[in-house]
C-alpha positions in Angstrom: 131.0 -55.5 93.3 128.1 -54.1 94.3 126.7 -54.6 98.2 122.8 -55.2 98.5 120.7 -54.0 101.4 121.2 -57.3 103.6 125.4 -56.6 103.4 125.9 -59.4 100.5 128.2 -58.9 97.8 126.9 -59.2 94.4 128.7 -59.0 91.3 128.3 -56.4 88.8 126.6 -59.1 86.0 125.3 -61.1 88.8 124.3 -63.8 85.2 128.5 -63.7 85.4 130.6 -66.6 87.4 133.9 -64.7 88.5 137.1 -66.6 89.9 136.8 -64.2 92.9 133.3 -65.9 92.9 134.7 -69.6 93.0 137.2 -68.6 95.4 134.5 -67.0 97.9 132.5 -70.3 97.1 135.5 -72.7 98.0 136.1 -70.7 100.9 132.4 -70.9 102.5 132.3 -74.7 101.5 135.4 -75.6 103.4 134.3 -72.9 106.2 131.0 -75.1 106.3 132.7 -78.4 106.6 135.2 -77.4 109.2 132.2 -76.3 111.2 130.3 -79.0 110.8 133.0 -81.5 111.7 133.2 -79.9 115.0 129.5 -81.1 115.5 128.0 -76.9 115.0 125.7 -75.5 112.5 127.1 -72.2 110.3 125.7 -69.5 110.8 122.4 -68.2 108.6 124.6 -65.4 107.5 127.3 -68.0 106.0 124.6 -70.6 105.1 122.7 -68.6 103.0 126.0 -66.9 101.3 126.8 -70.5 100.4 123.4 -71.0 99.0 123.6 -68.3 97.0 127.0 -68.2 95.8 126.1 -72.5 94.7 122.3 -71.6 92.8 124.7 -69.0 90.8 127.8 -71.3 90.5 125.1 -73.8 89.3 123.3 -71.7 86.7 126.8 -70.0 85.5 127.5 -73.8 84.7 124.7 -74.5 82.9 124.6 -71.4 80.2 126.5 -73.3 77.2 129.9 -71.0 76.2 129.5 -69.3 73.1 132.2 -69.6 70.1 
Protein backbone atom coordinates (compact mmCIF):
# COMPACT_ATOMS: atom_id res chain seq x y z
CA UNK A 1 0.00 0.00 0.00
CA UNK A 2 0.88 3.16 -0.87
CA UNK A 3 -0.19 6.44 1.64
CA UNK A 4 -1.31 9.67 -0.33
CA UNK A 5 -0.70 13.14 0.94
CA UNK A 6 -3.97 13.43 3.15
CA UNK A 7 -2.63 9.98 5.24
CA UNK A 8 -5.13 7.52 3.24
CA UNK A 9 -4.14 4.29 2.25
CA UNK A 10 -4.38 3.34 -1.32
CA UNK A 11 -3.71 0.21 -2.85
CA UNK A 12 -0.99 -0.44 -5.19
CA UNK A 13 -3.72 -1.07 -8.41
CA UNK A 14 -6.07 1.22 -6.81
CA UNK A 15 -8.70 -0.36 -10.25
CA UNK A 16 -7.94 -3.71 -7.76
CA UNK A 17 -10.58 -4.74 -4.84
CA UNK A 18 -8.33 -6.51 -2.19
CA UNK A 19 -9.81 -8.63 0.88
CA UNK A 20 -7.69 -6.31 3.09
CA UNK A 21 -9.92 -3.75 1.18
CA UNK A 22 -13.32 -5.48 2.14
CA UNK A 23 -12.18 -6.02 5.54
CA UNK A 24 -11.16 -2.19 6.03
CA UNK A 25 -14.64 -1.51 4.35
CA UNK A 26 -16.62 -3.87 6.87
CA UNK A 27 -14.82 -2.44 9.49
CA UNK A 28 -15.68 1.46 8.82
CA UNK A 29 -19.32 0.40 8.04
CA UNK A 30 -19.90 -1.22 11.34
CA UNK A 31 -17.61 1.64 12.97
CA UNK A 32 -20.31 4.03 11.31
CA UNK A 33 -23.33 2.21 12.57
CA UNK A 34 -22.15 1.81 16.10
CA UNK A 35 -21.57 5.56 16.01
CA UNK A 36 -24.56 6.48 14.67
CA UNK A 37 -26.64 4.41 17.04
CA UNK A 38 -25.26 6.22 19.83
CA UNK A 39 -27.09 9.38 18.18
CA UNK A 40 -23.15 11.01 16.89
CA UNK A 41 -21.85 11.76 13.46
CA UNK A 42 -18.31 9.89 12.29
CA UNK A 43 -15.87 11.78 11.93
CA UNK A 44 -14.95 13.46 8.23
CA UNK A 45 -11.75 11.46 8.46
CA UNK A 46 -13.81 8.04 8.79
CA UNK A 47 -16.76 9.36 6.60
CA UNK A 48 -14.91 10.02 3.79
CA UNK A 49 -12.62 6.72 4.15
CA UNK A 50 -15.98 4.98 3.92
CA UNK A 51 -16.90 6.81 0.88
CA UNK A 52 -14.03 6.05 -0.78
CA UNK A 53 -13.33 2.53 0.15
CA UNK A 54 -17.68 2.05 -1.12
CA UNK A 55 -17.22 4.21 -4.85
CA UNK A 56 -14.11 1.57 -5.20
CA UNK A 57 -15.87 -1.53 -3.72
CA UNK A 58 -18.69 -0.32 -6.13
CA UNK A 59 -16.68 -0.01 -9.37
CA UNK A 60 -14.42 -3.23 -8.46
CA UNK A 61 -17.97 -4.87 -8.64
CA UNK A 62 -19.04 -3.68 -11.66
CA UNK A 63 -15.75 -4.58 -14.00
CA UNK A 64 -17.14 -8.11 -15.41
CA UNK A 65 -14.30 -11.09 -14.45
CA UNK A 66 -12.46 -12.20 -17.20
CA UNK A 67 -12.18 -16.11 -18.21
Amino acid sequence: MEAKQDGTAQSEHSGEWSRVDELNWAADRSTIRVIKKRGEEPSDWLATEYRELSARRKAACQVTPRG
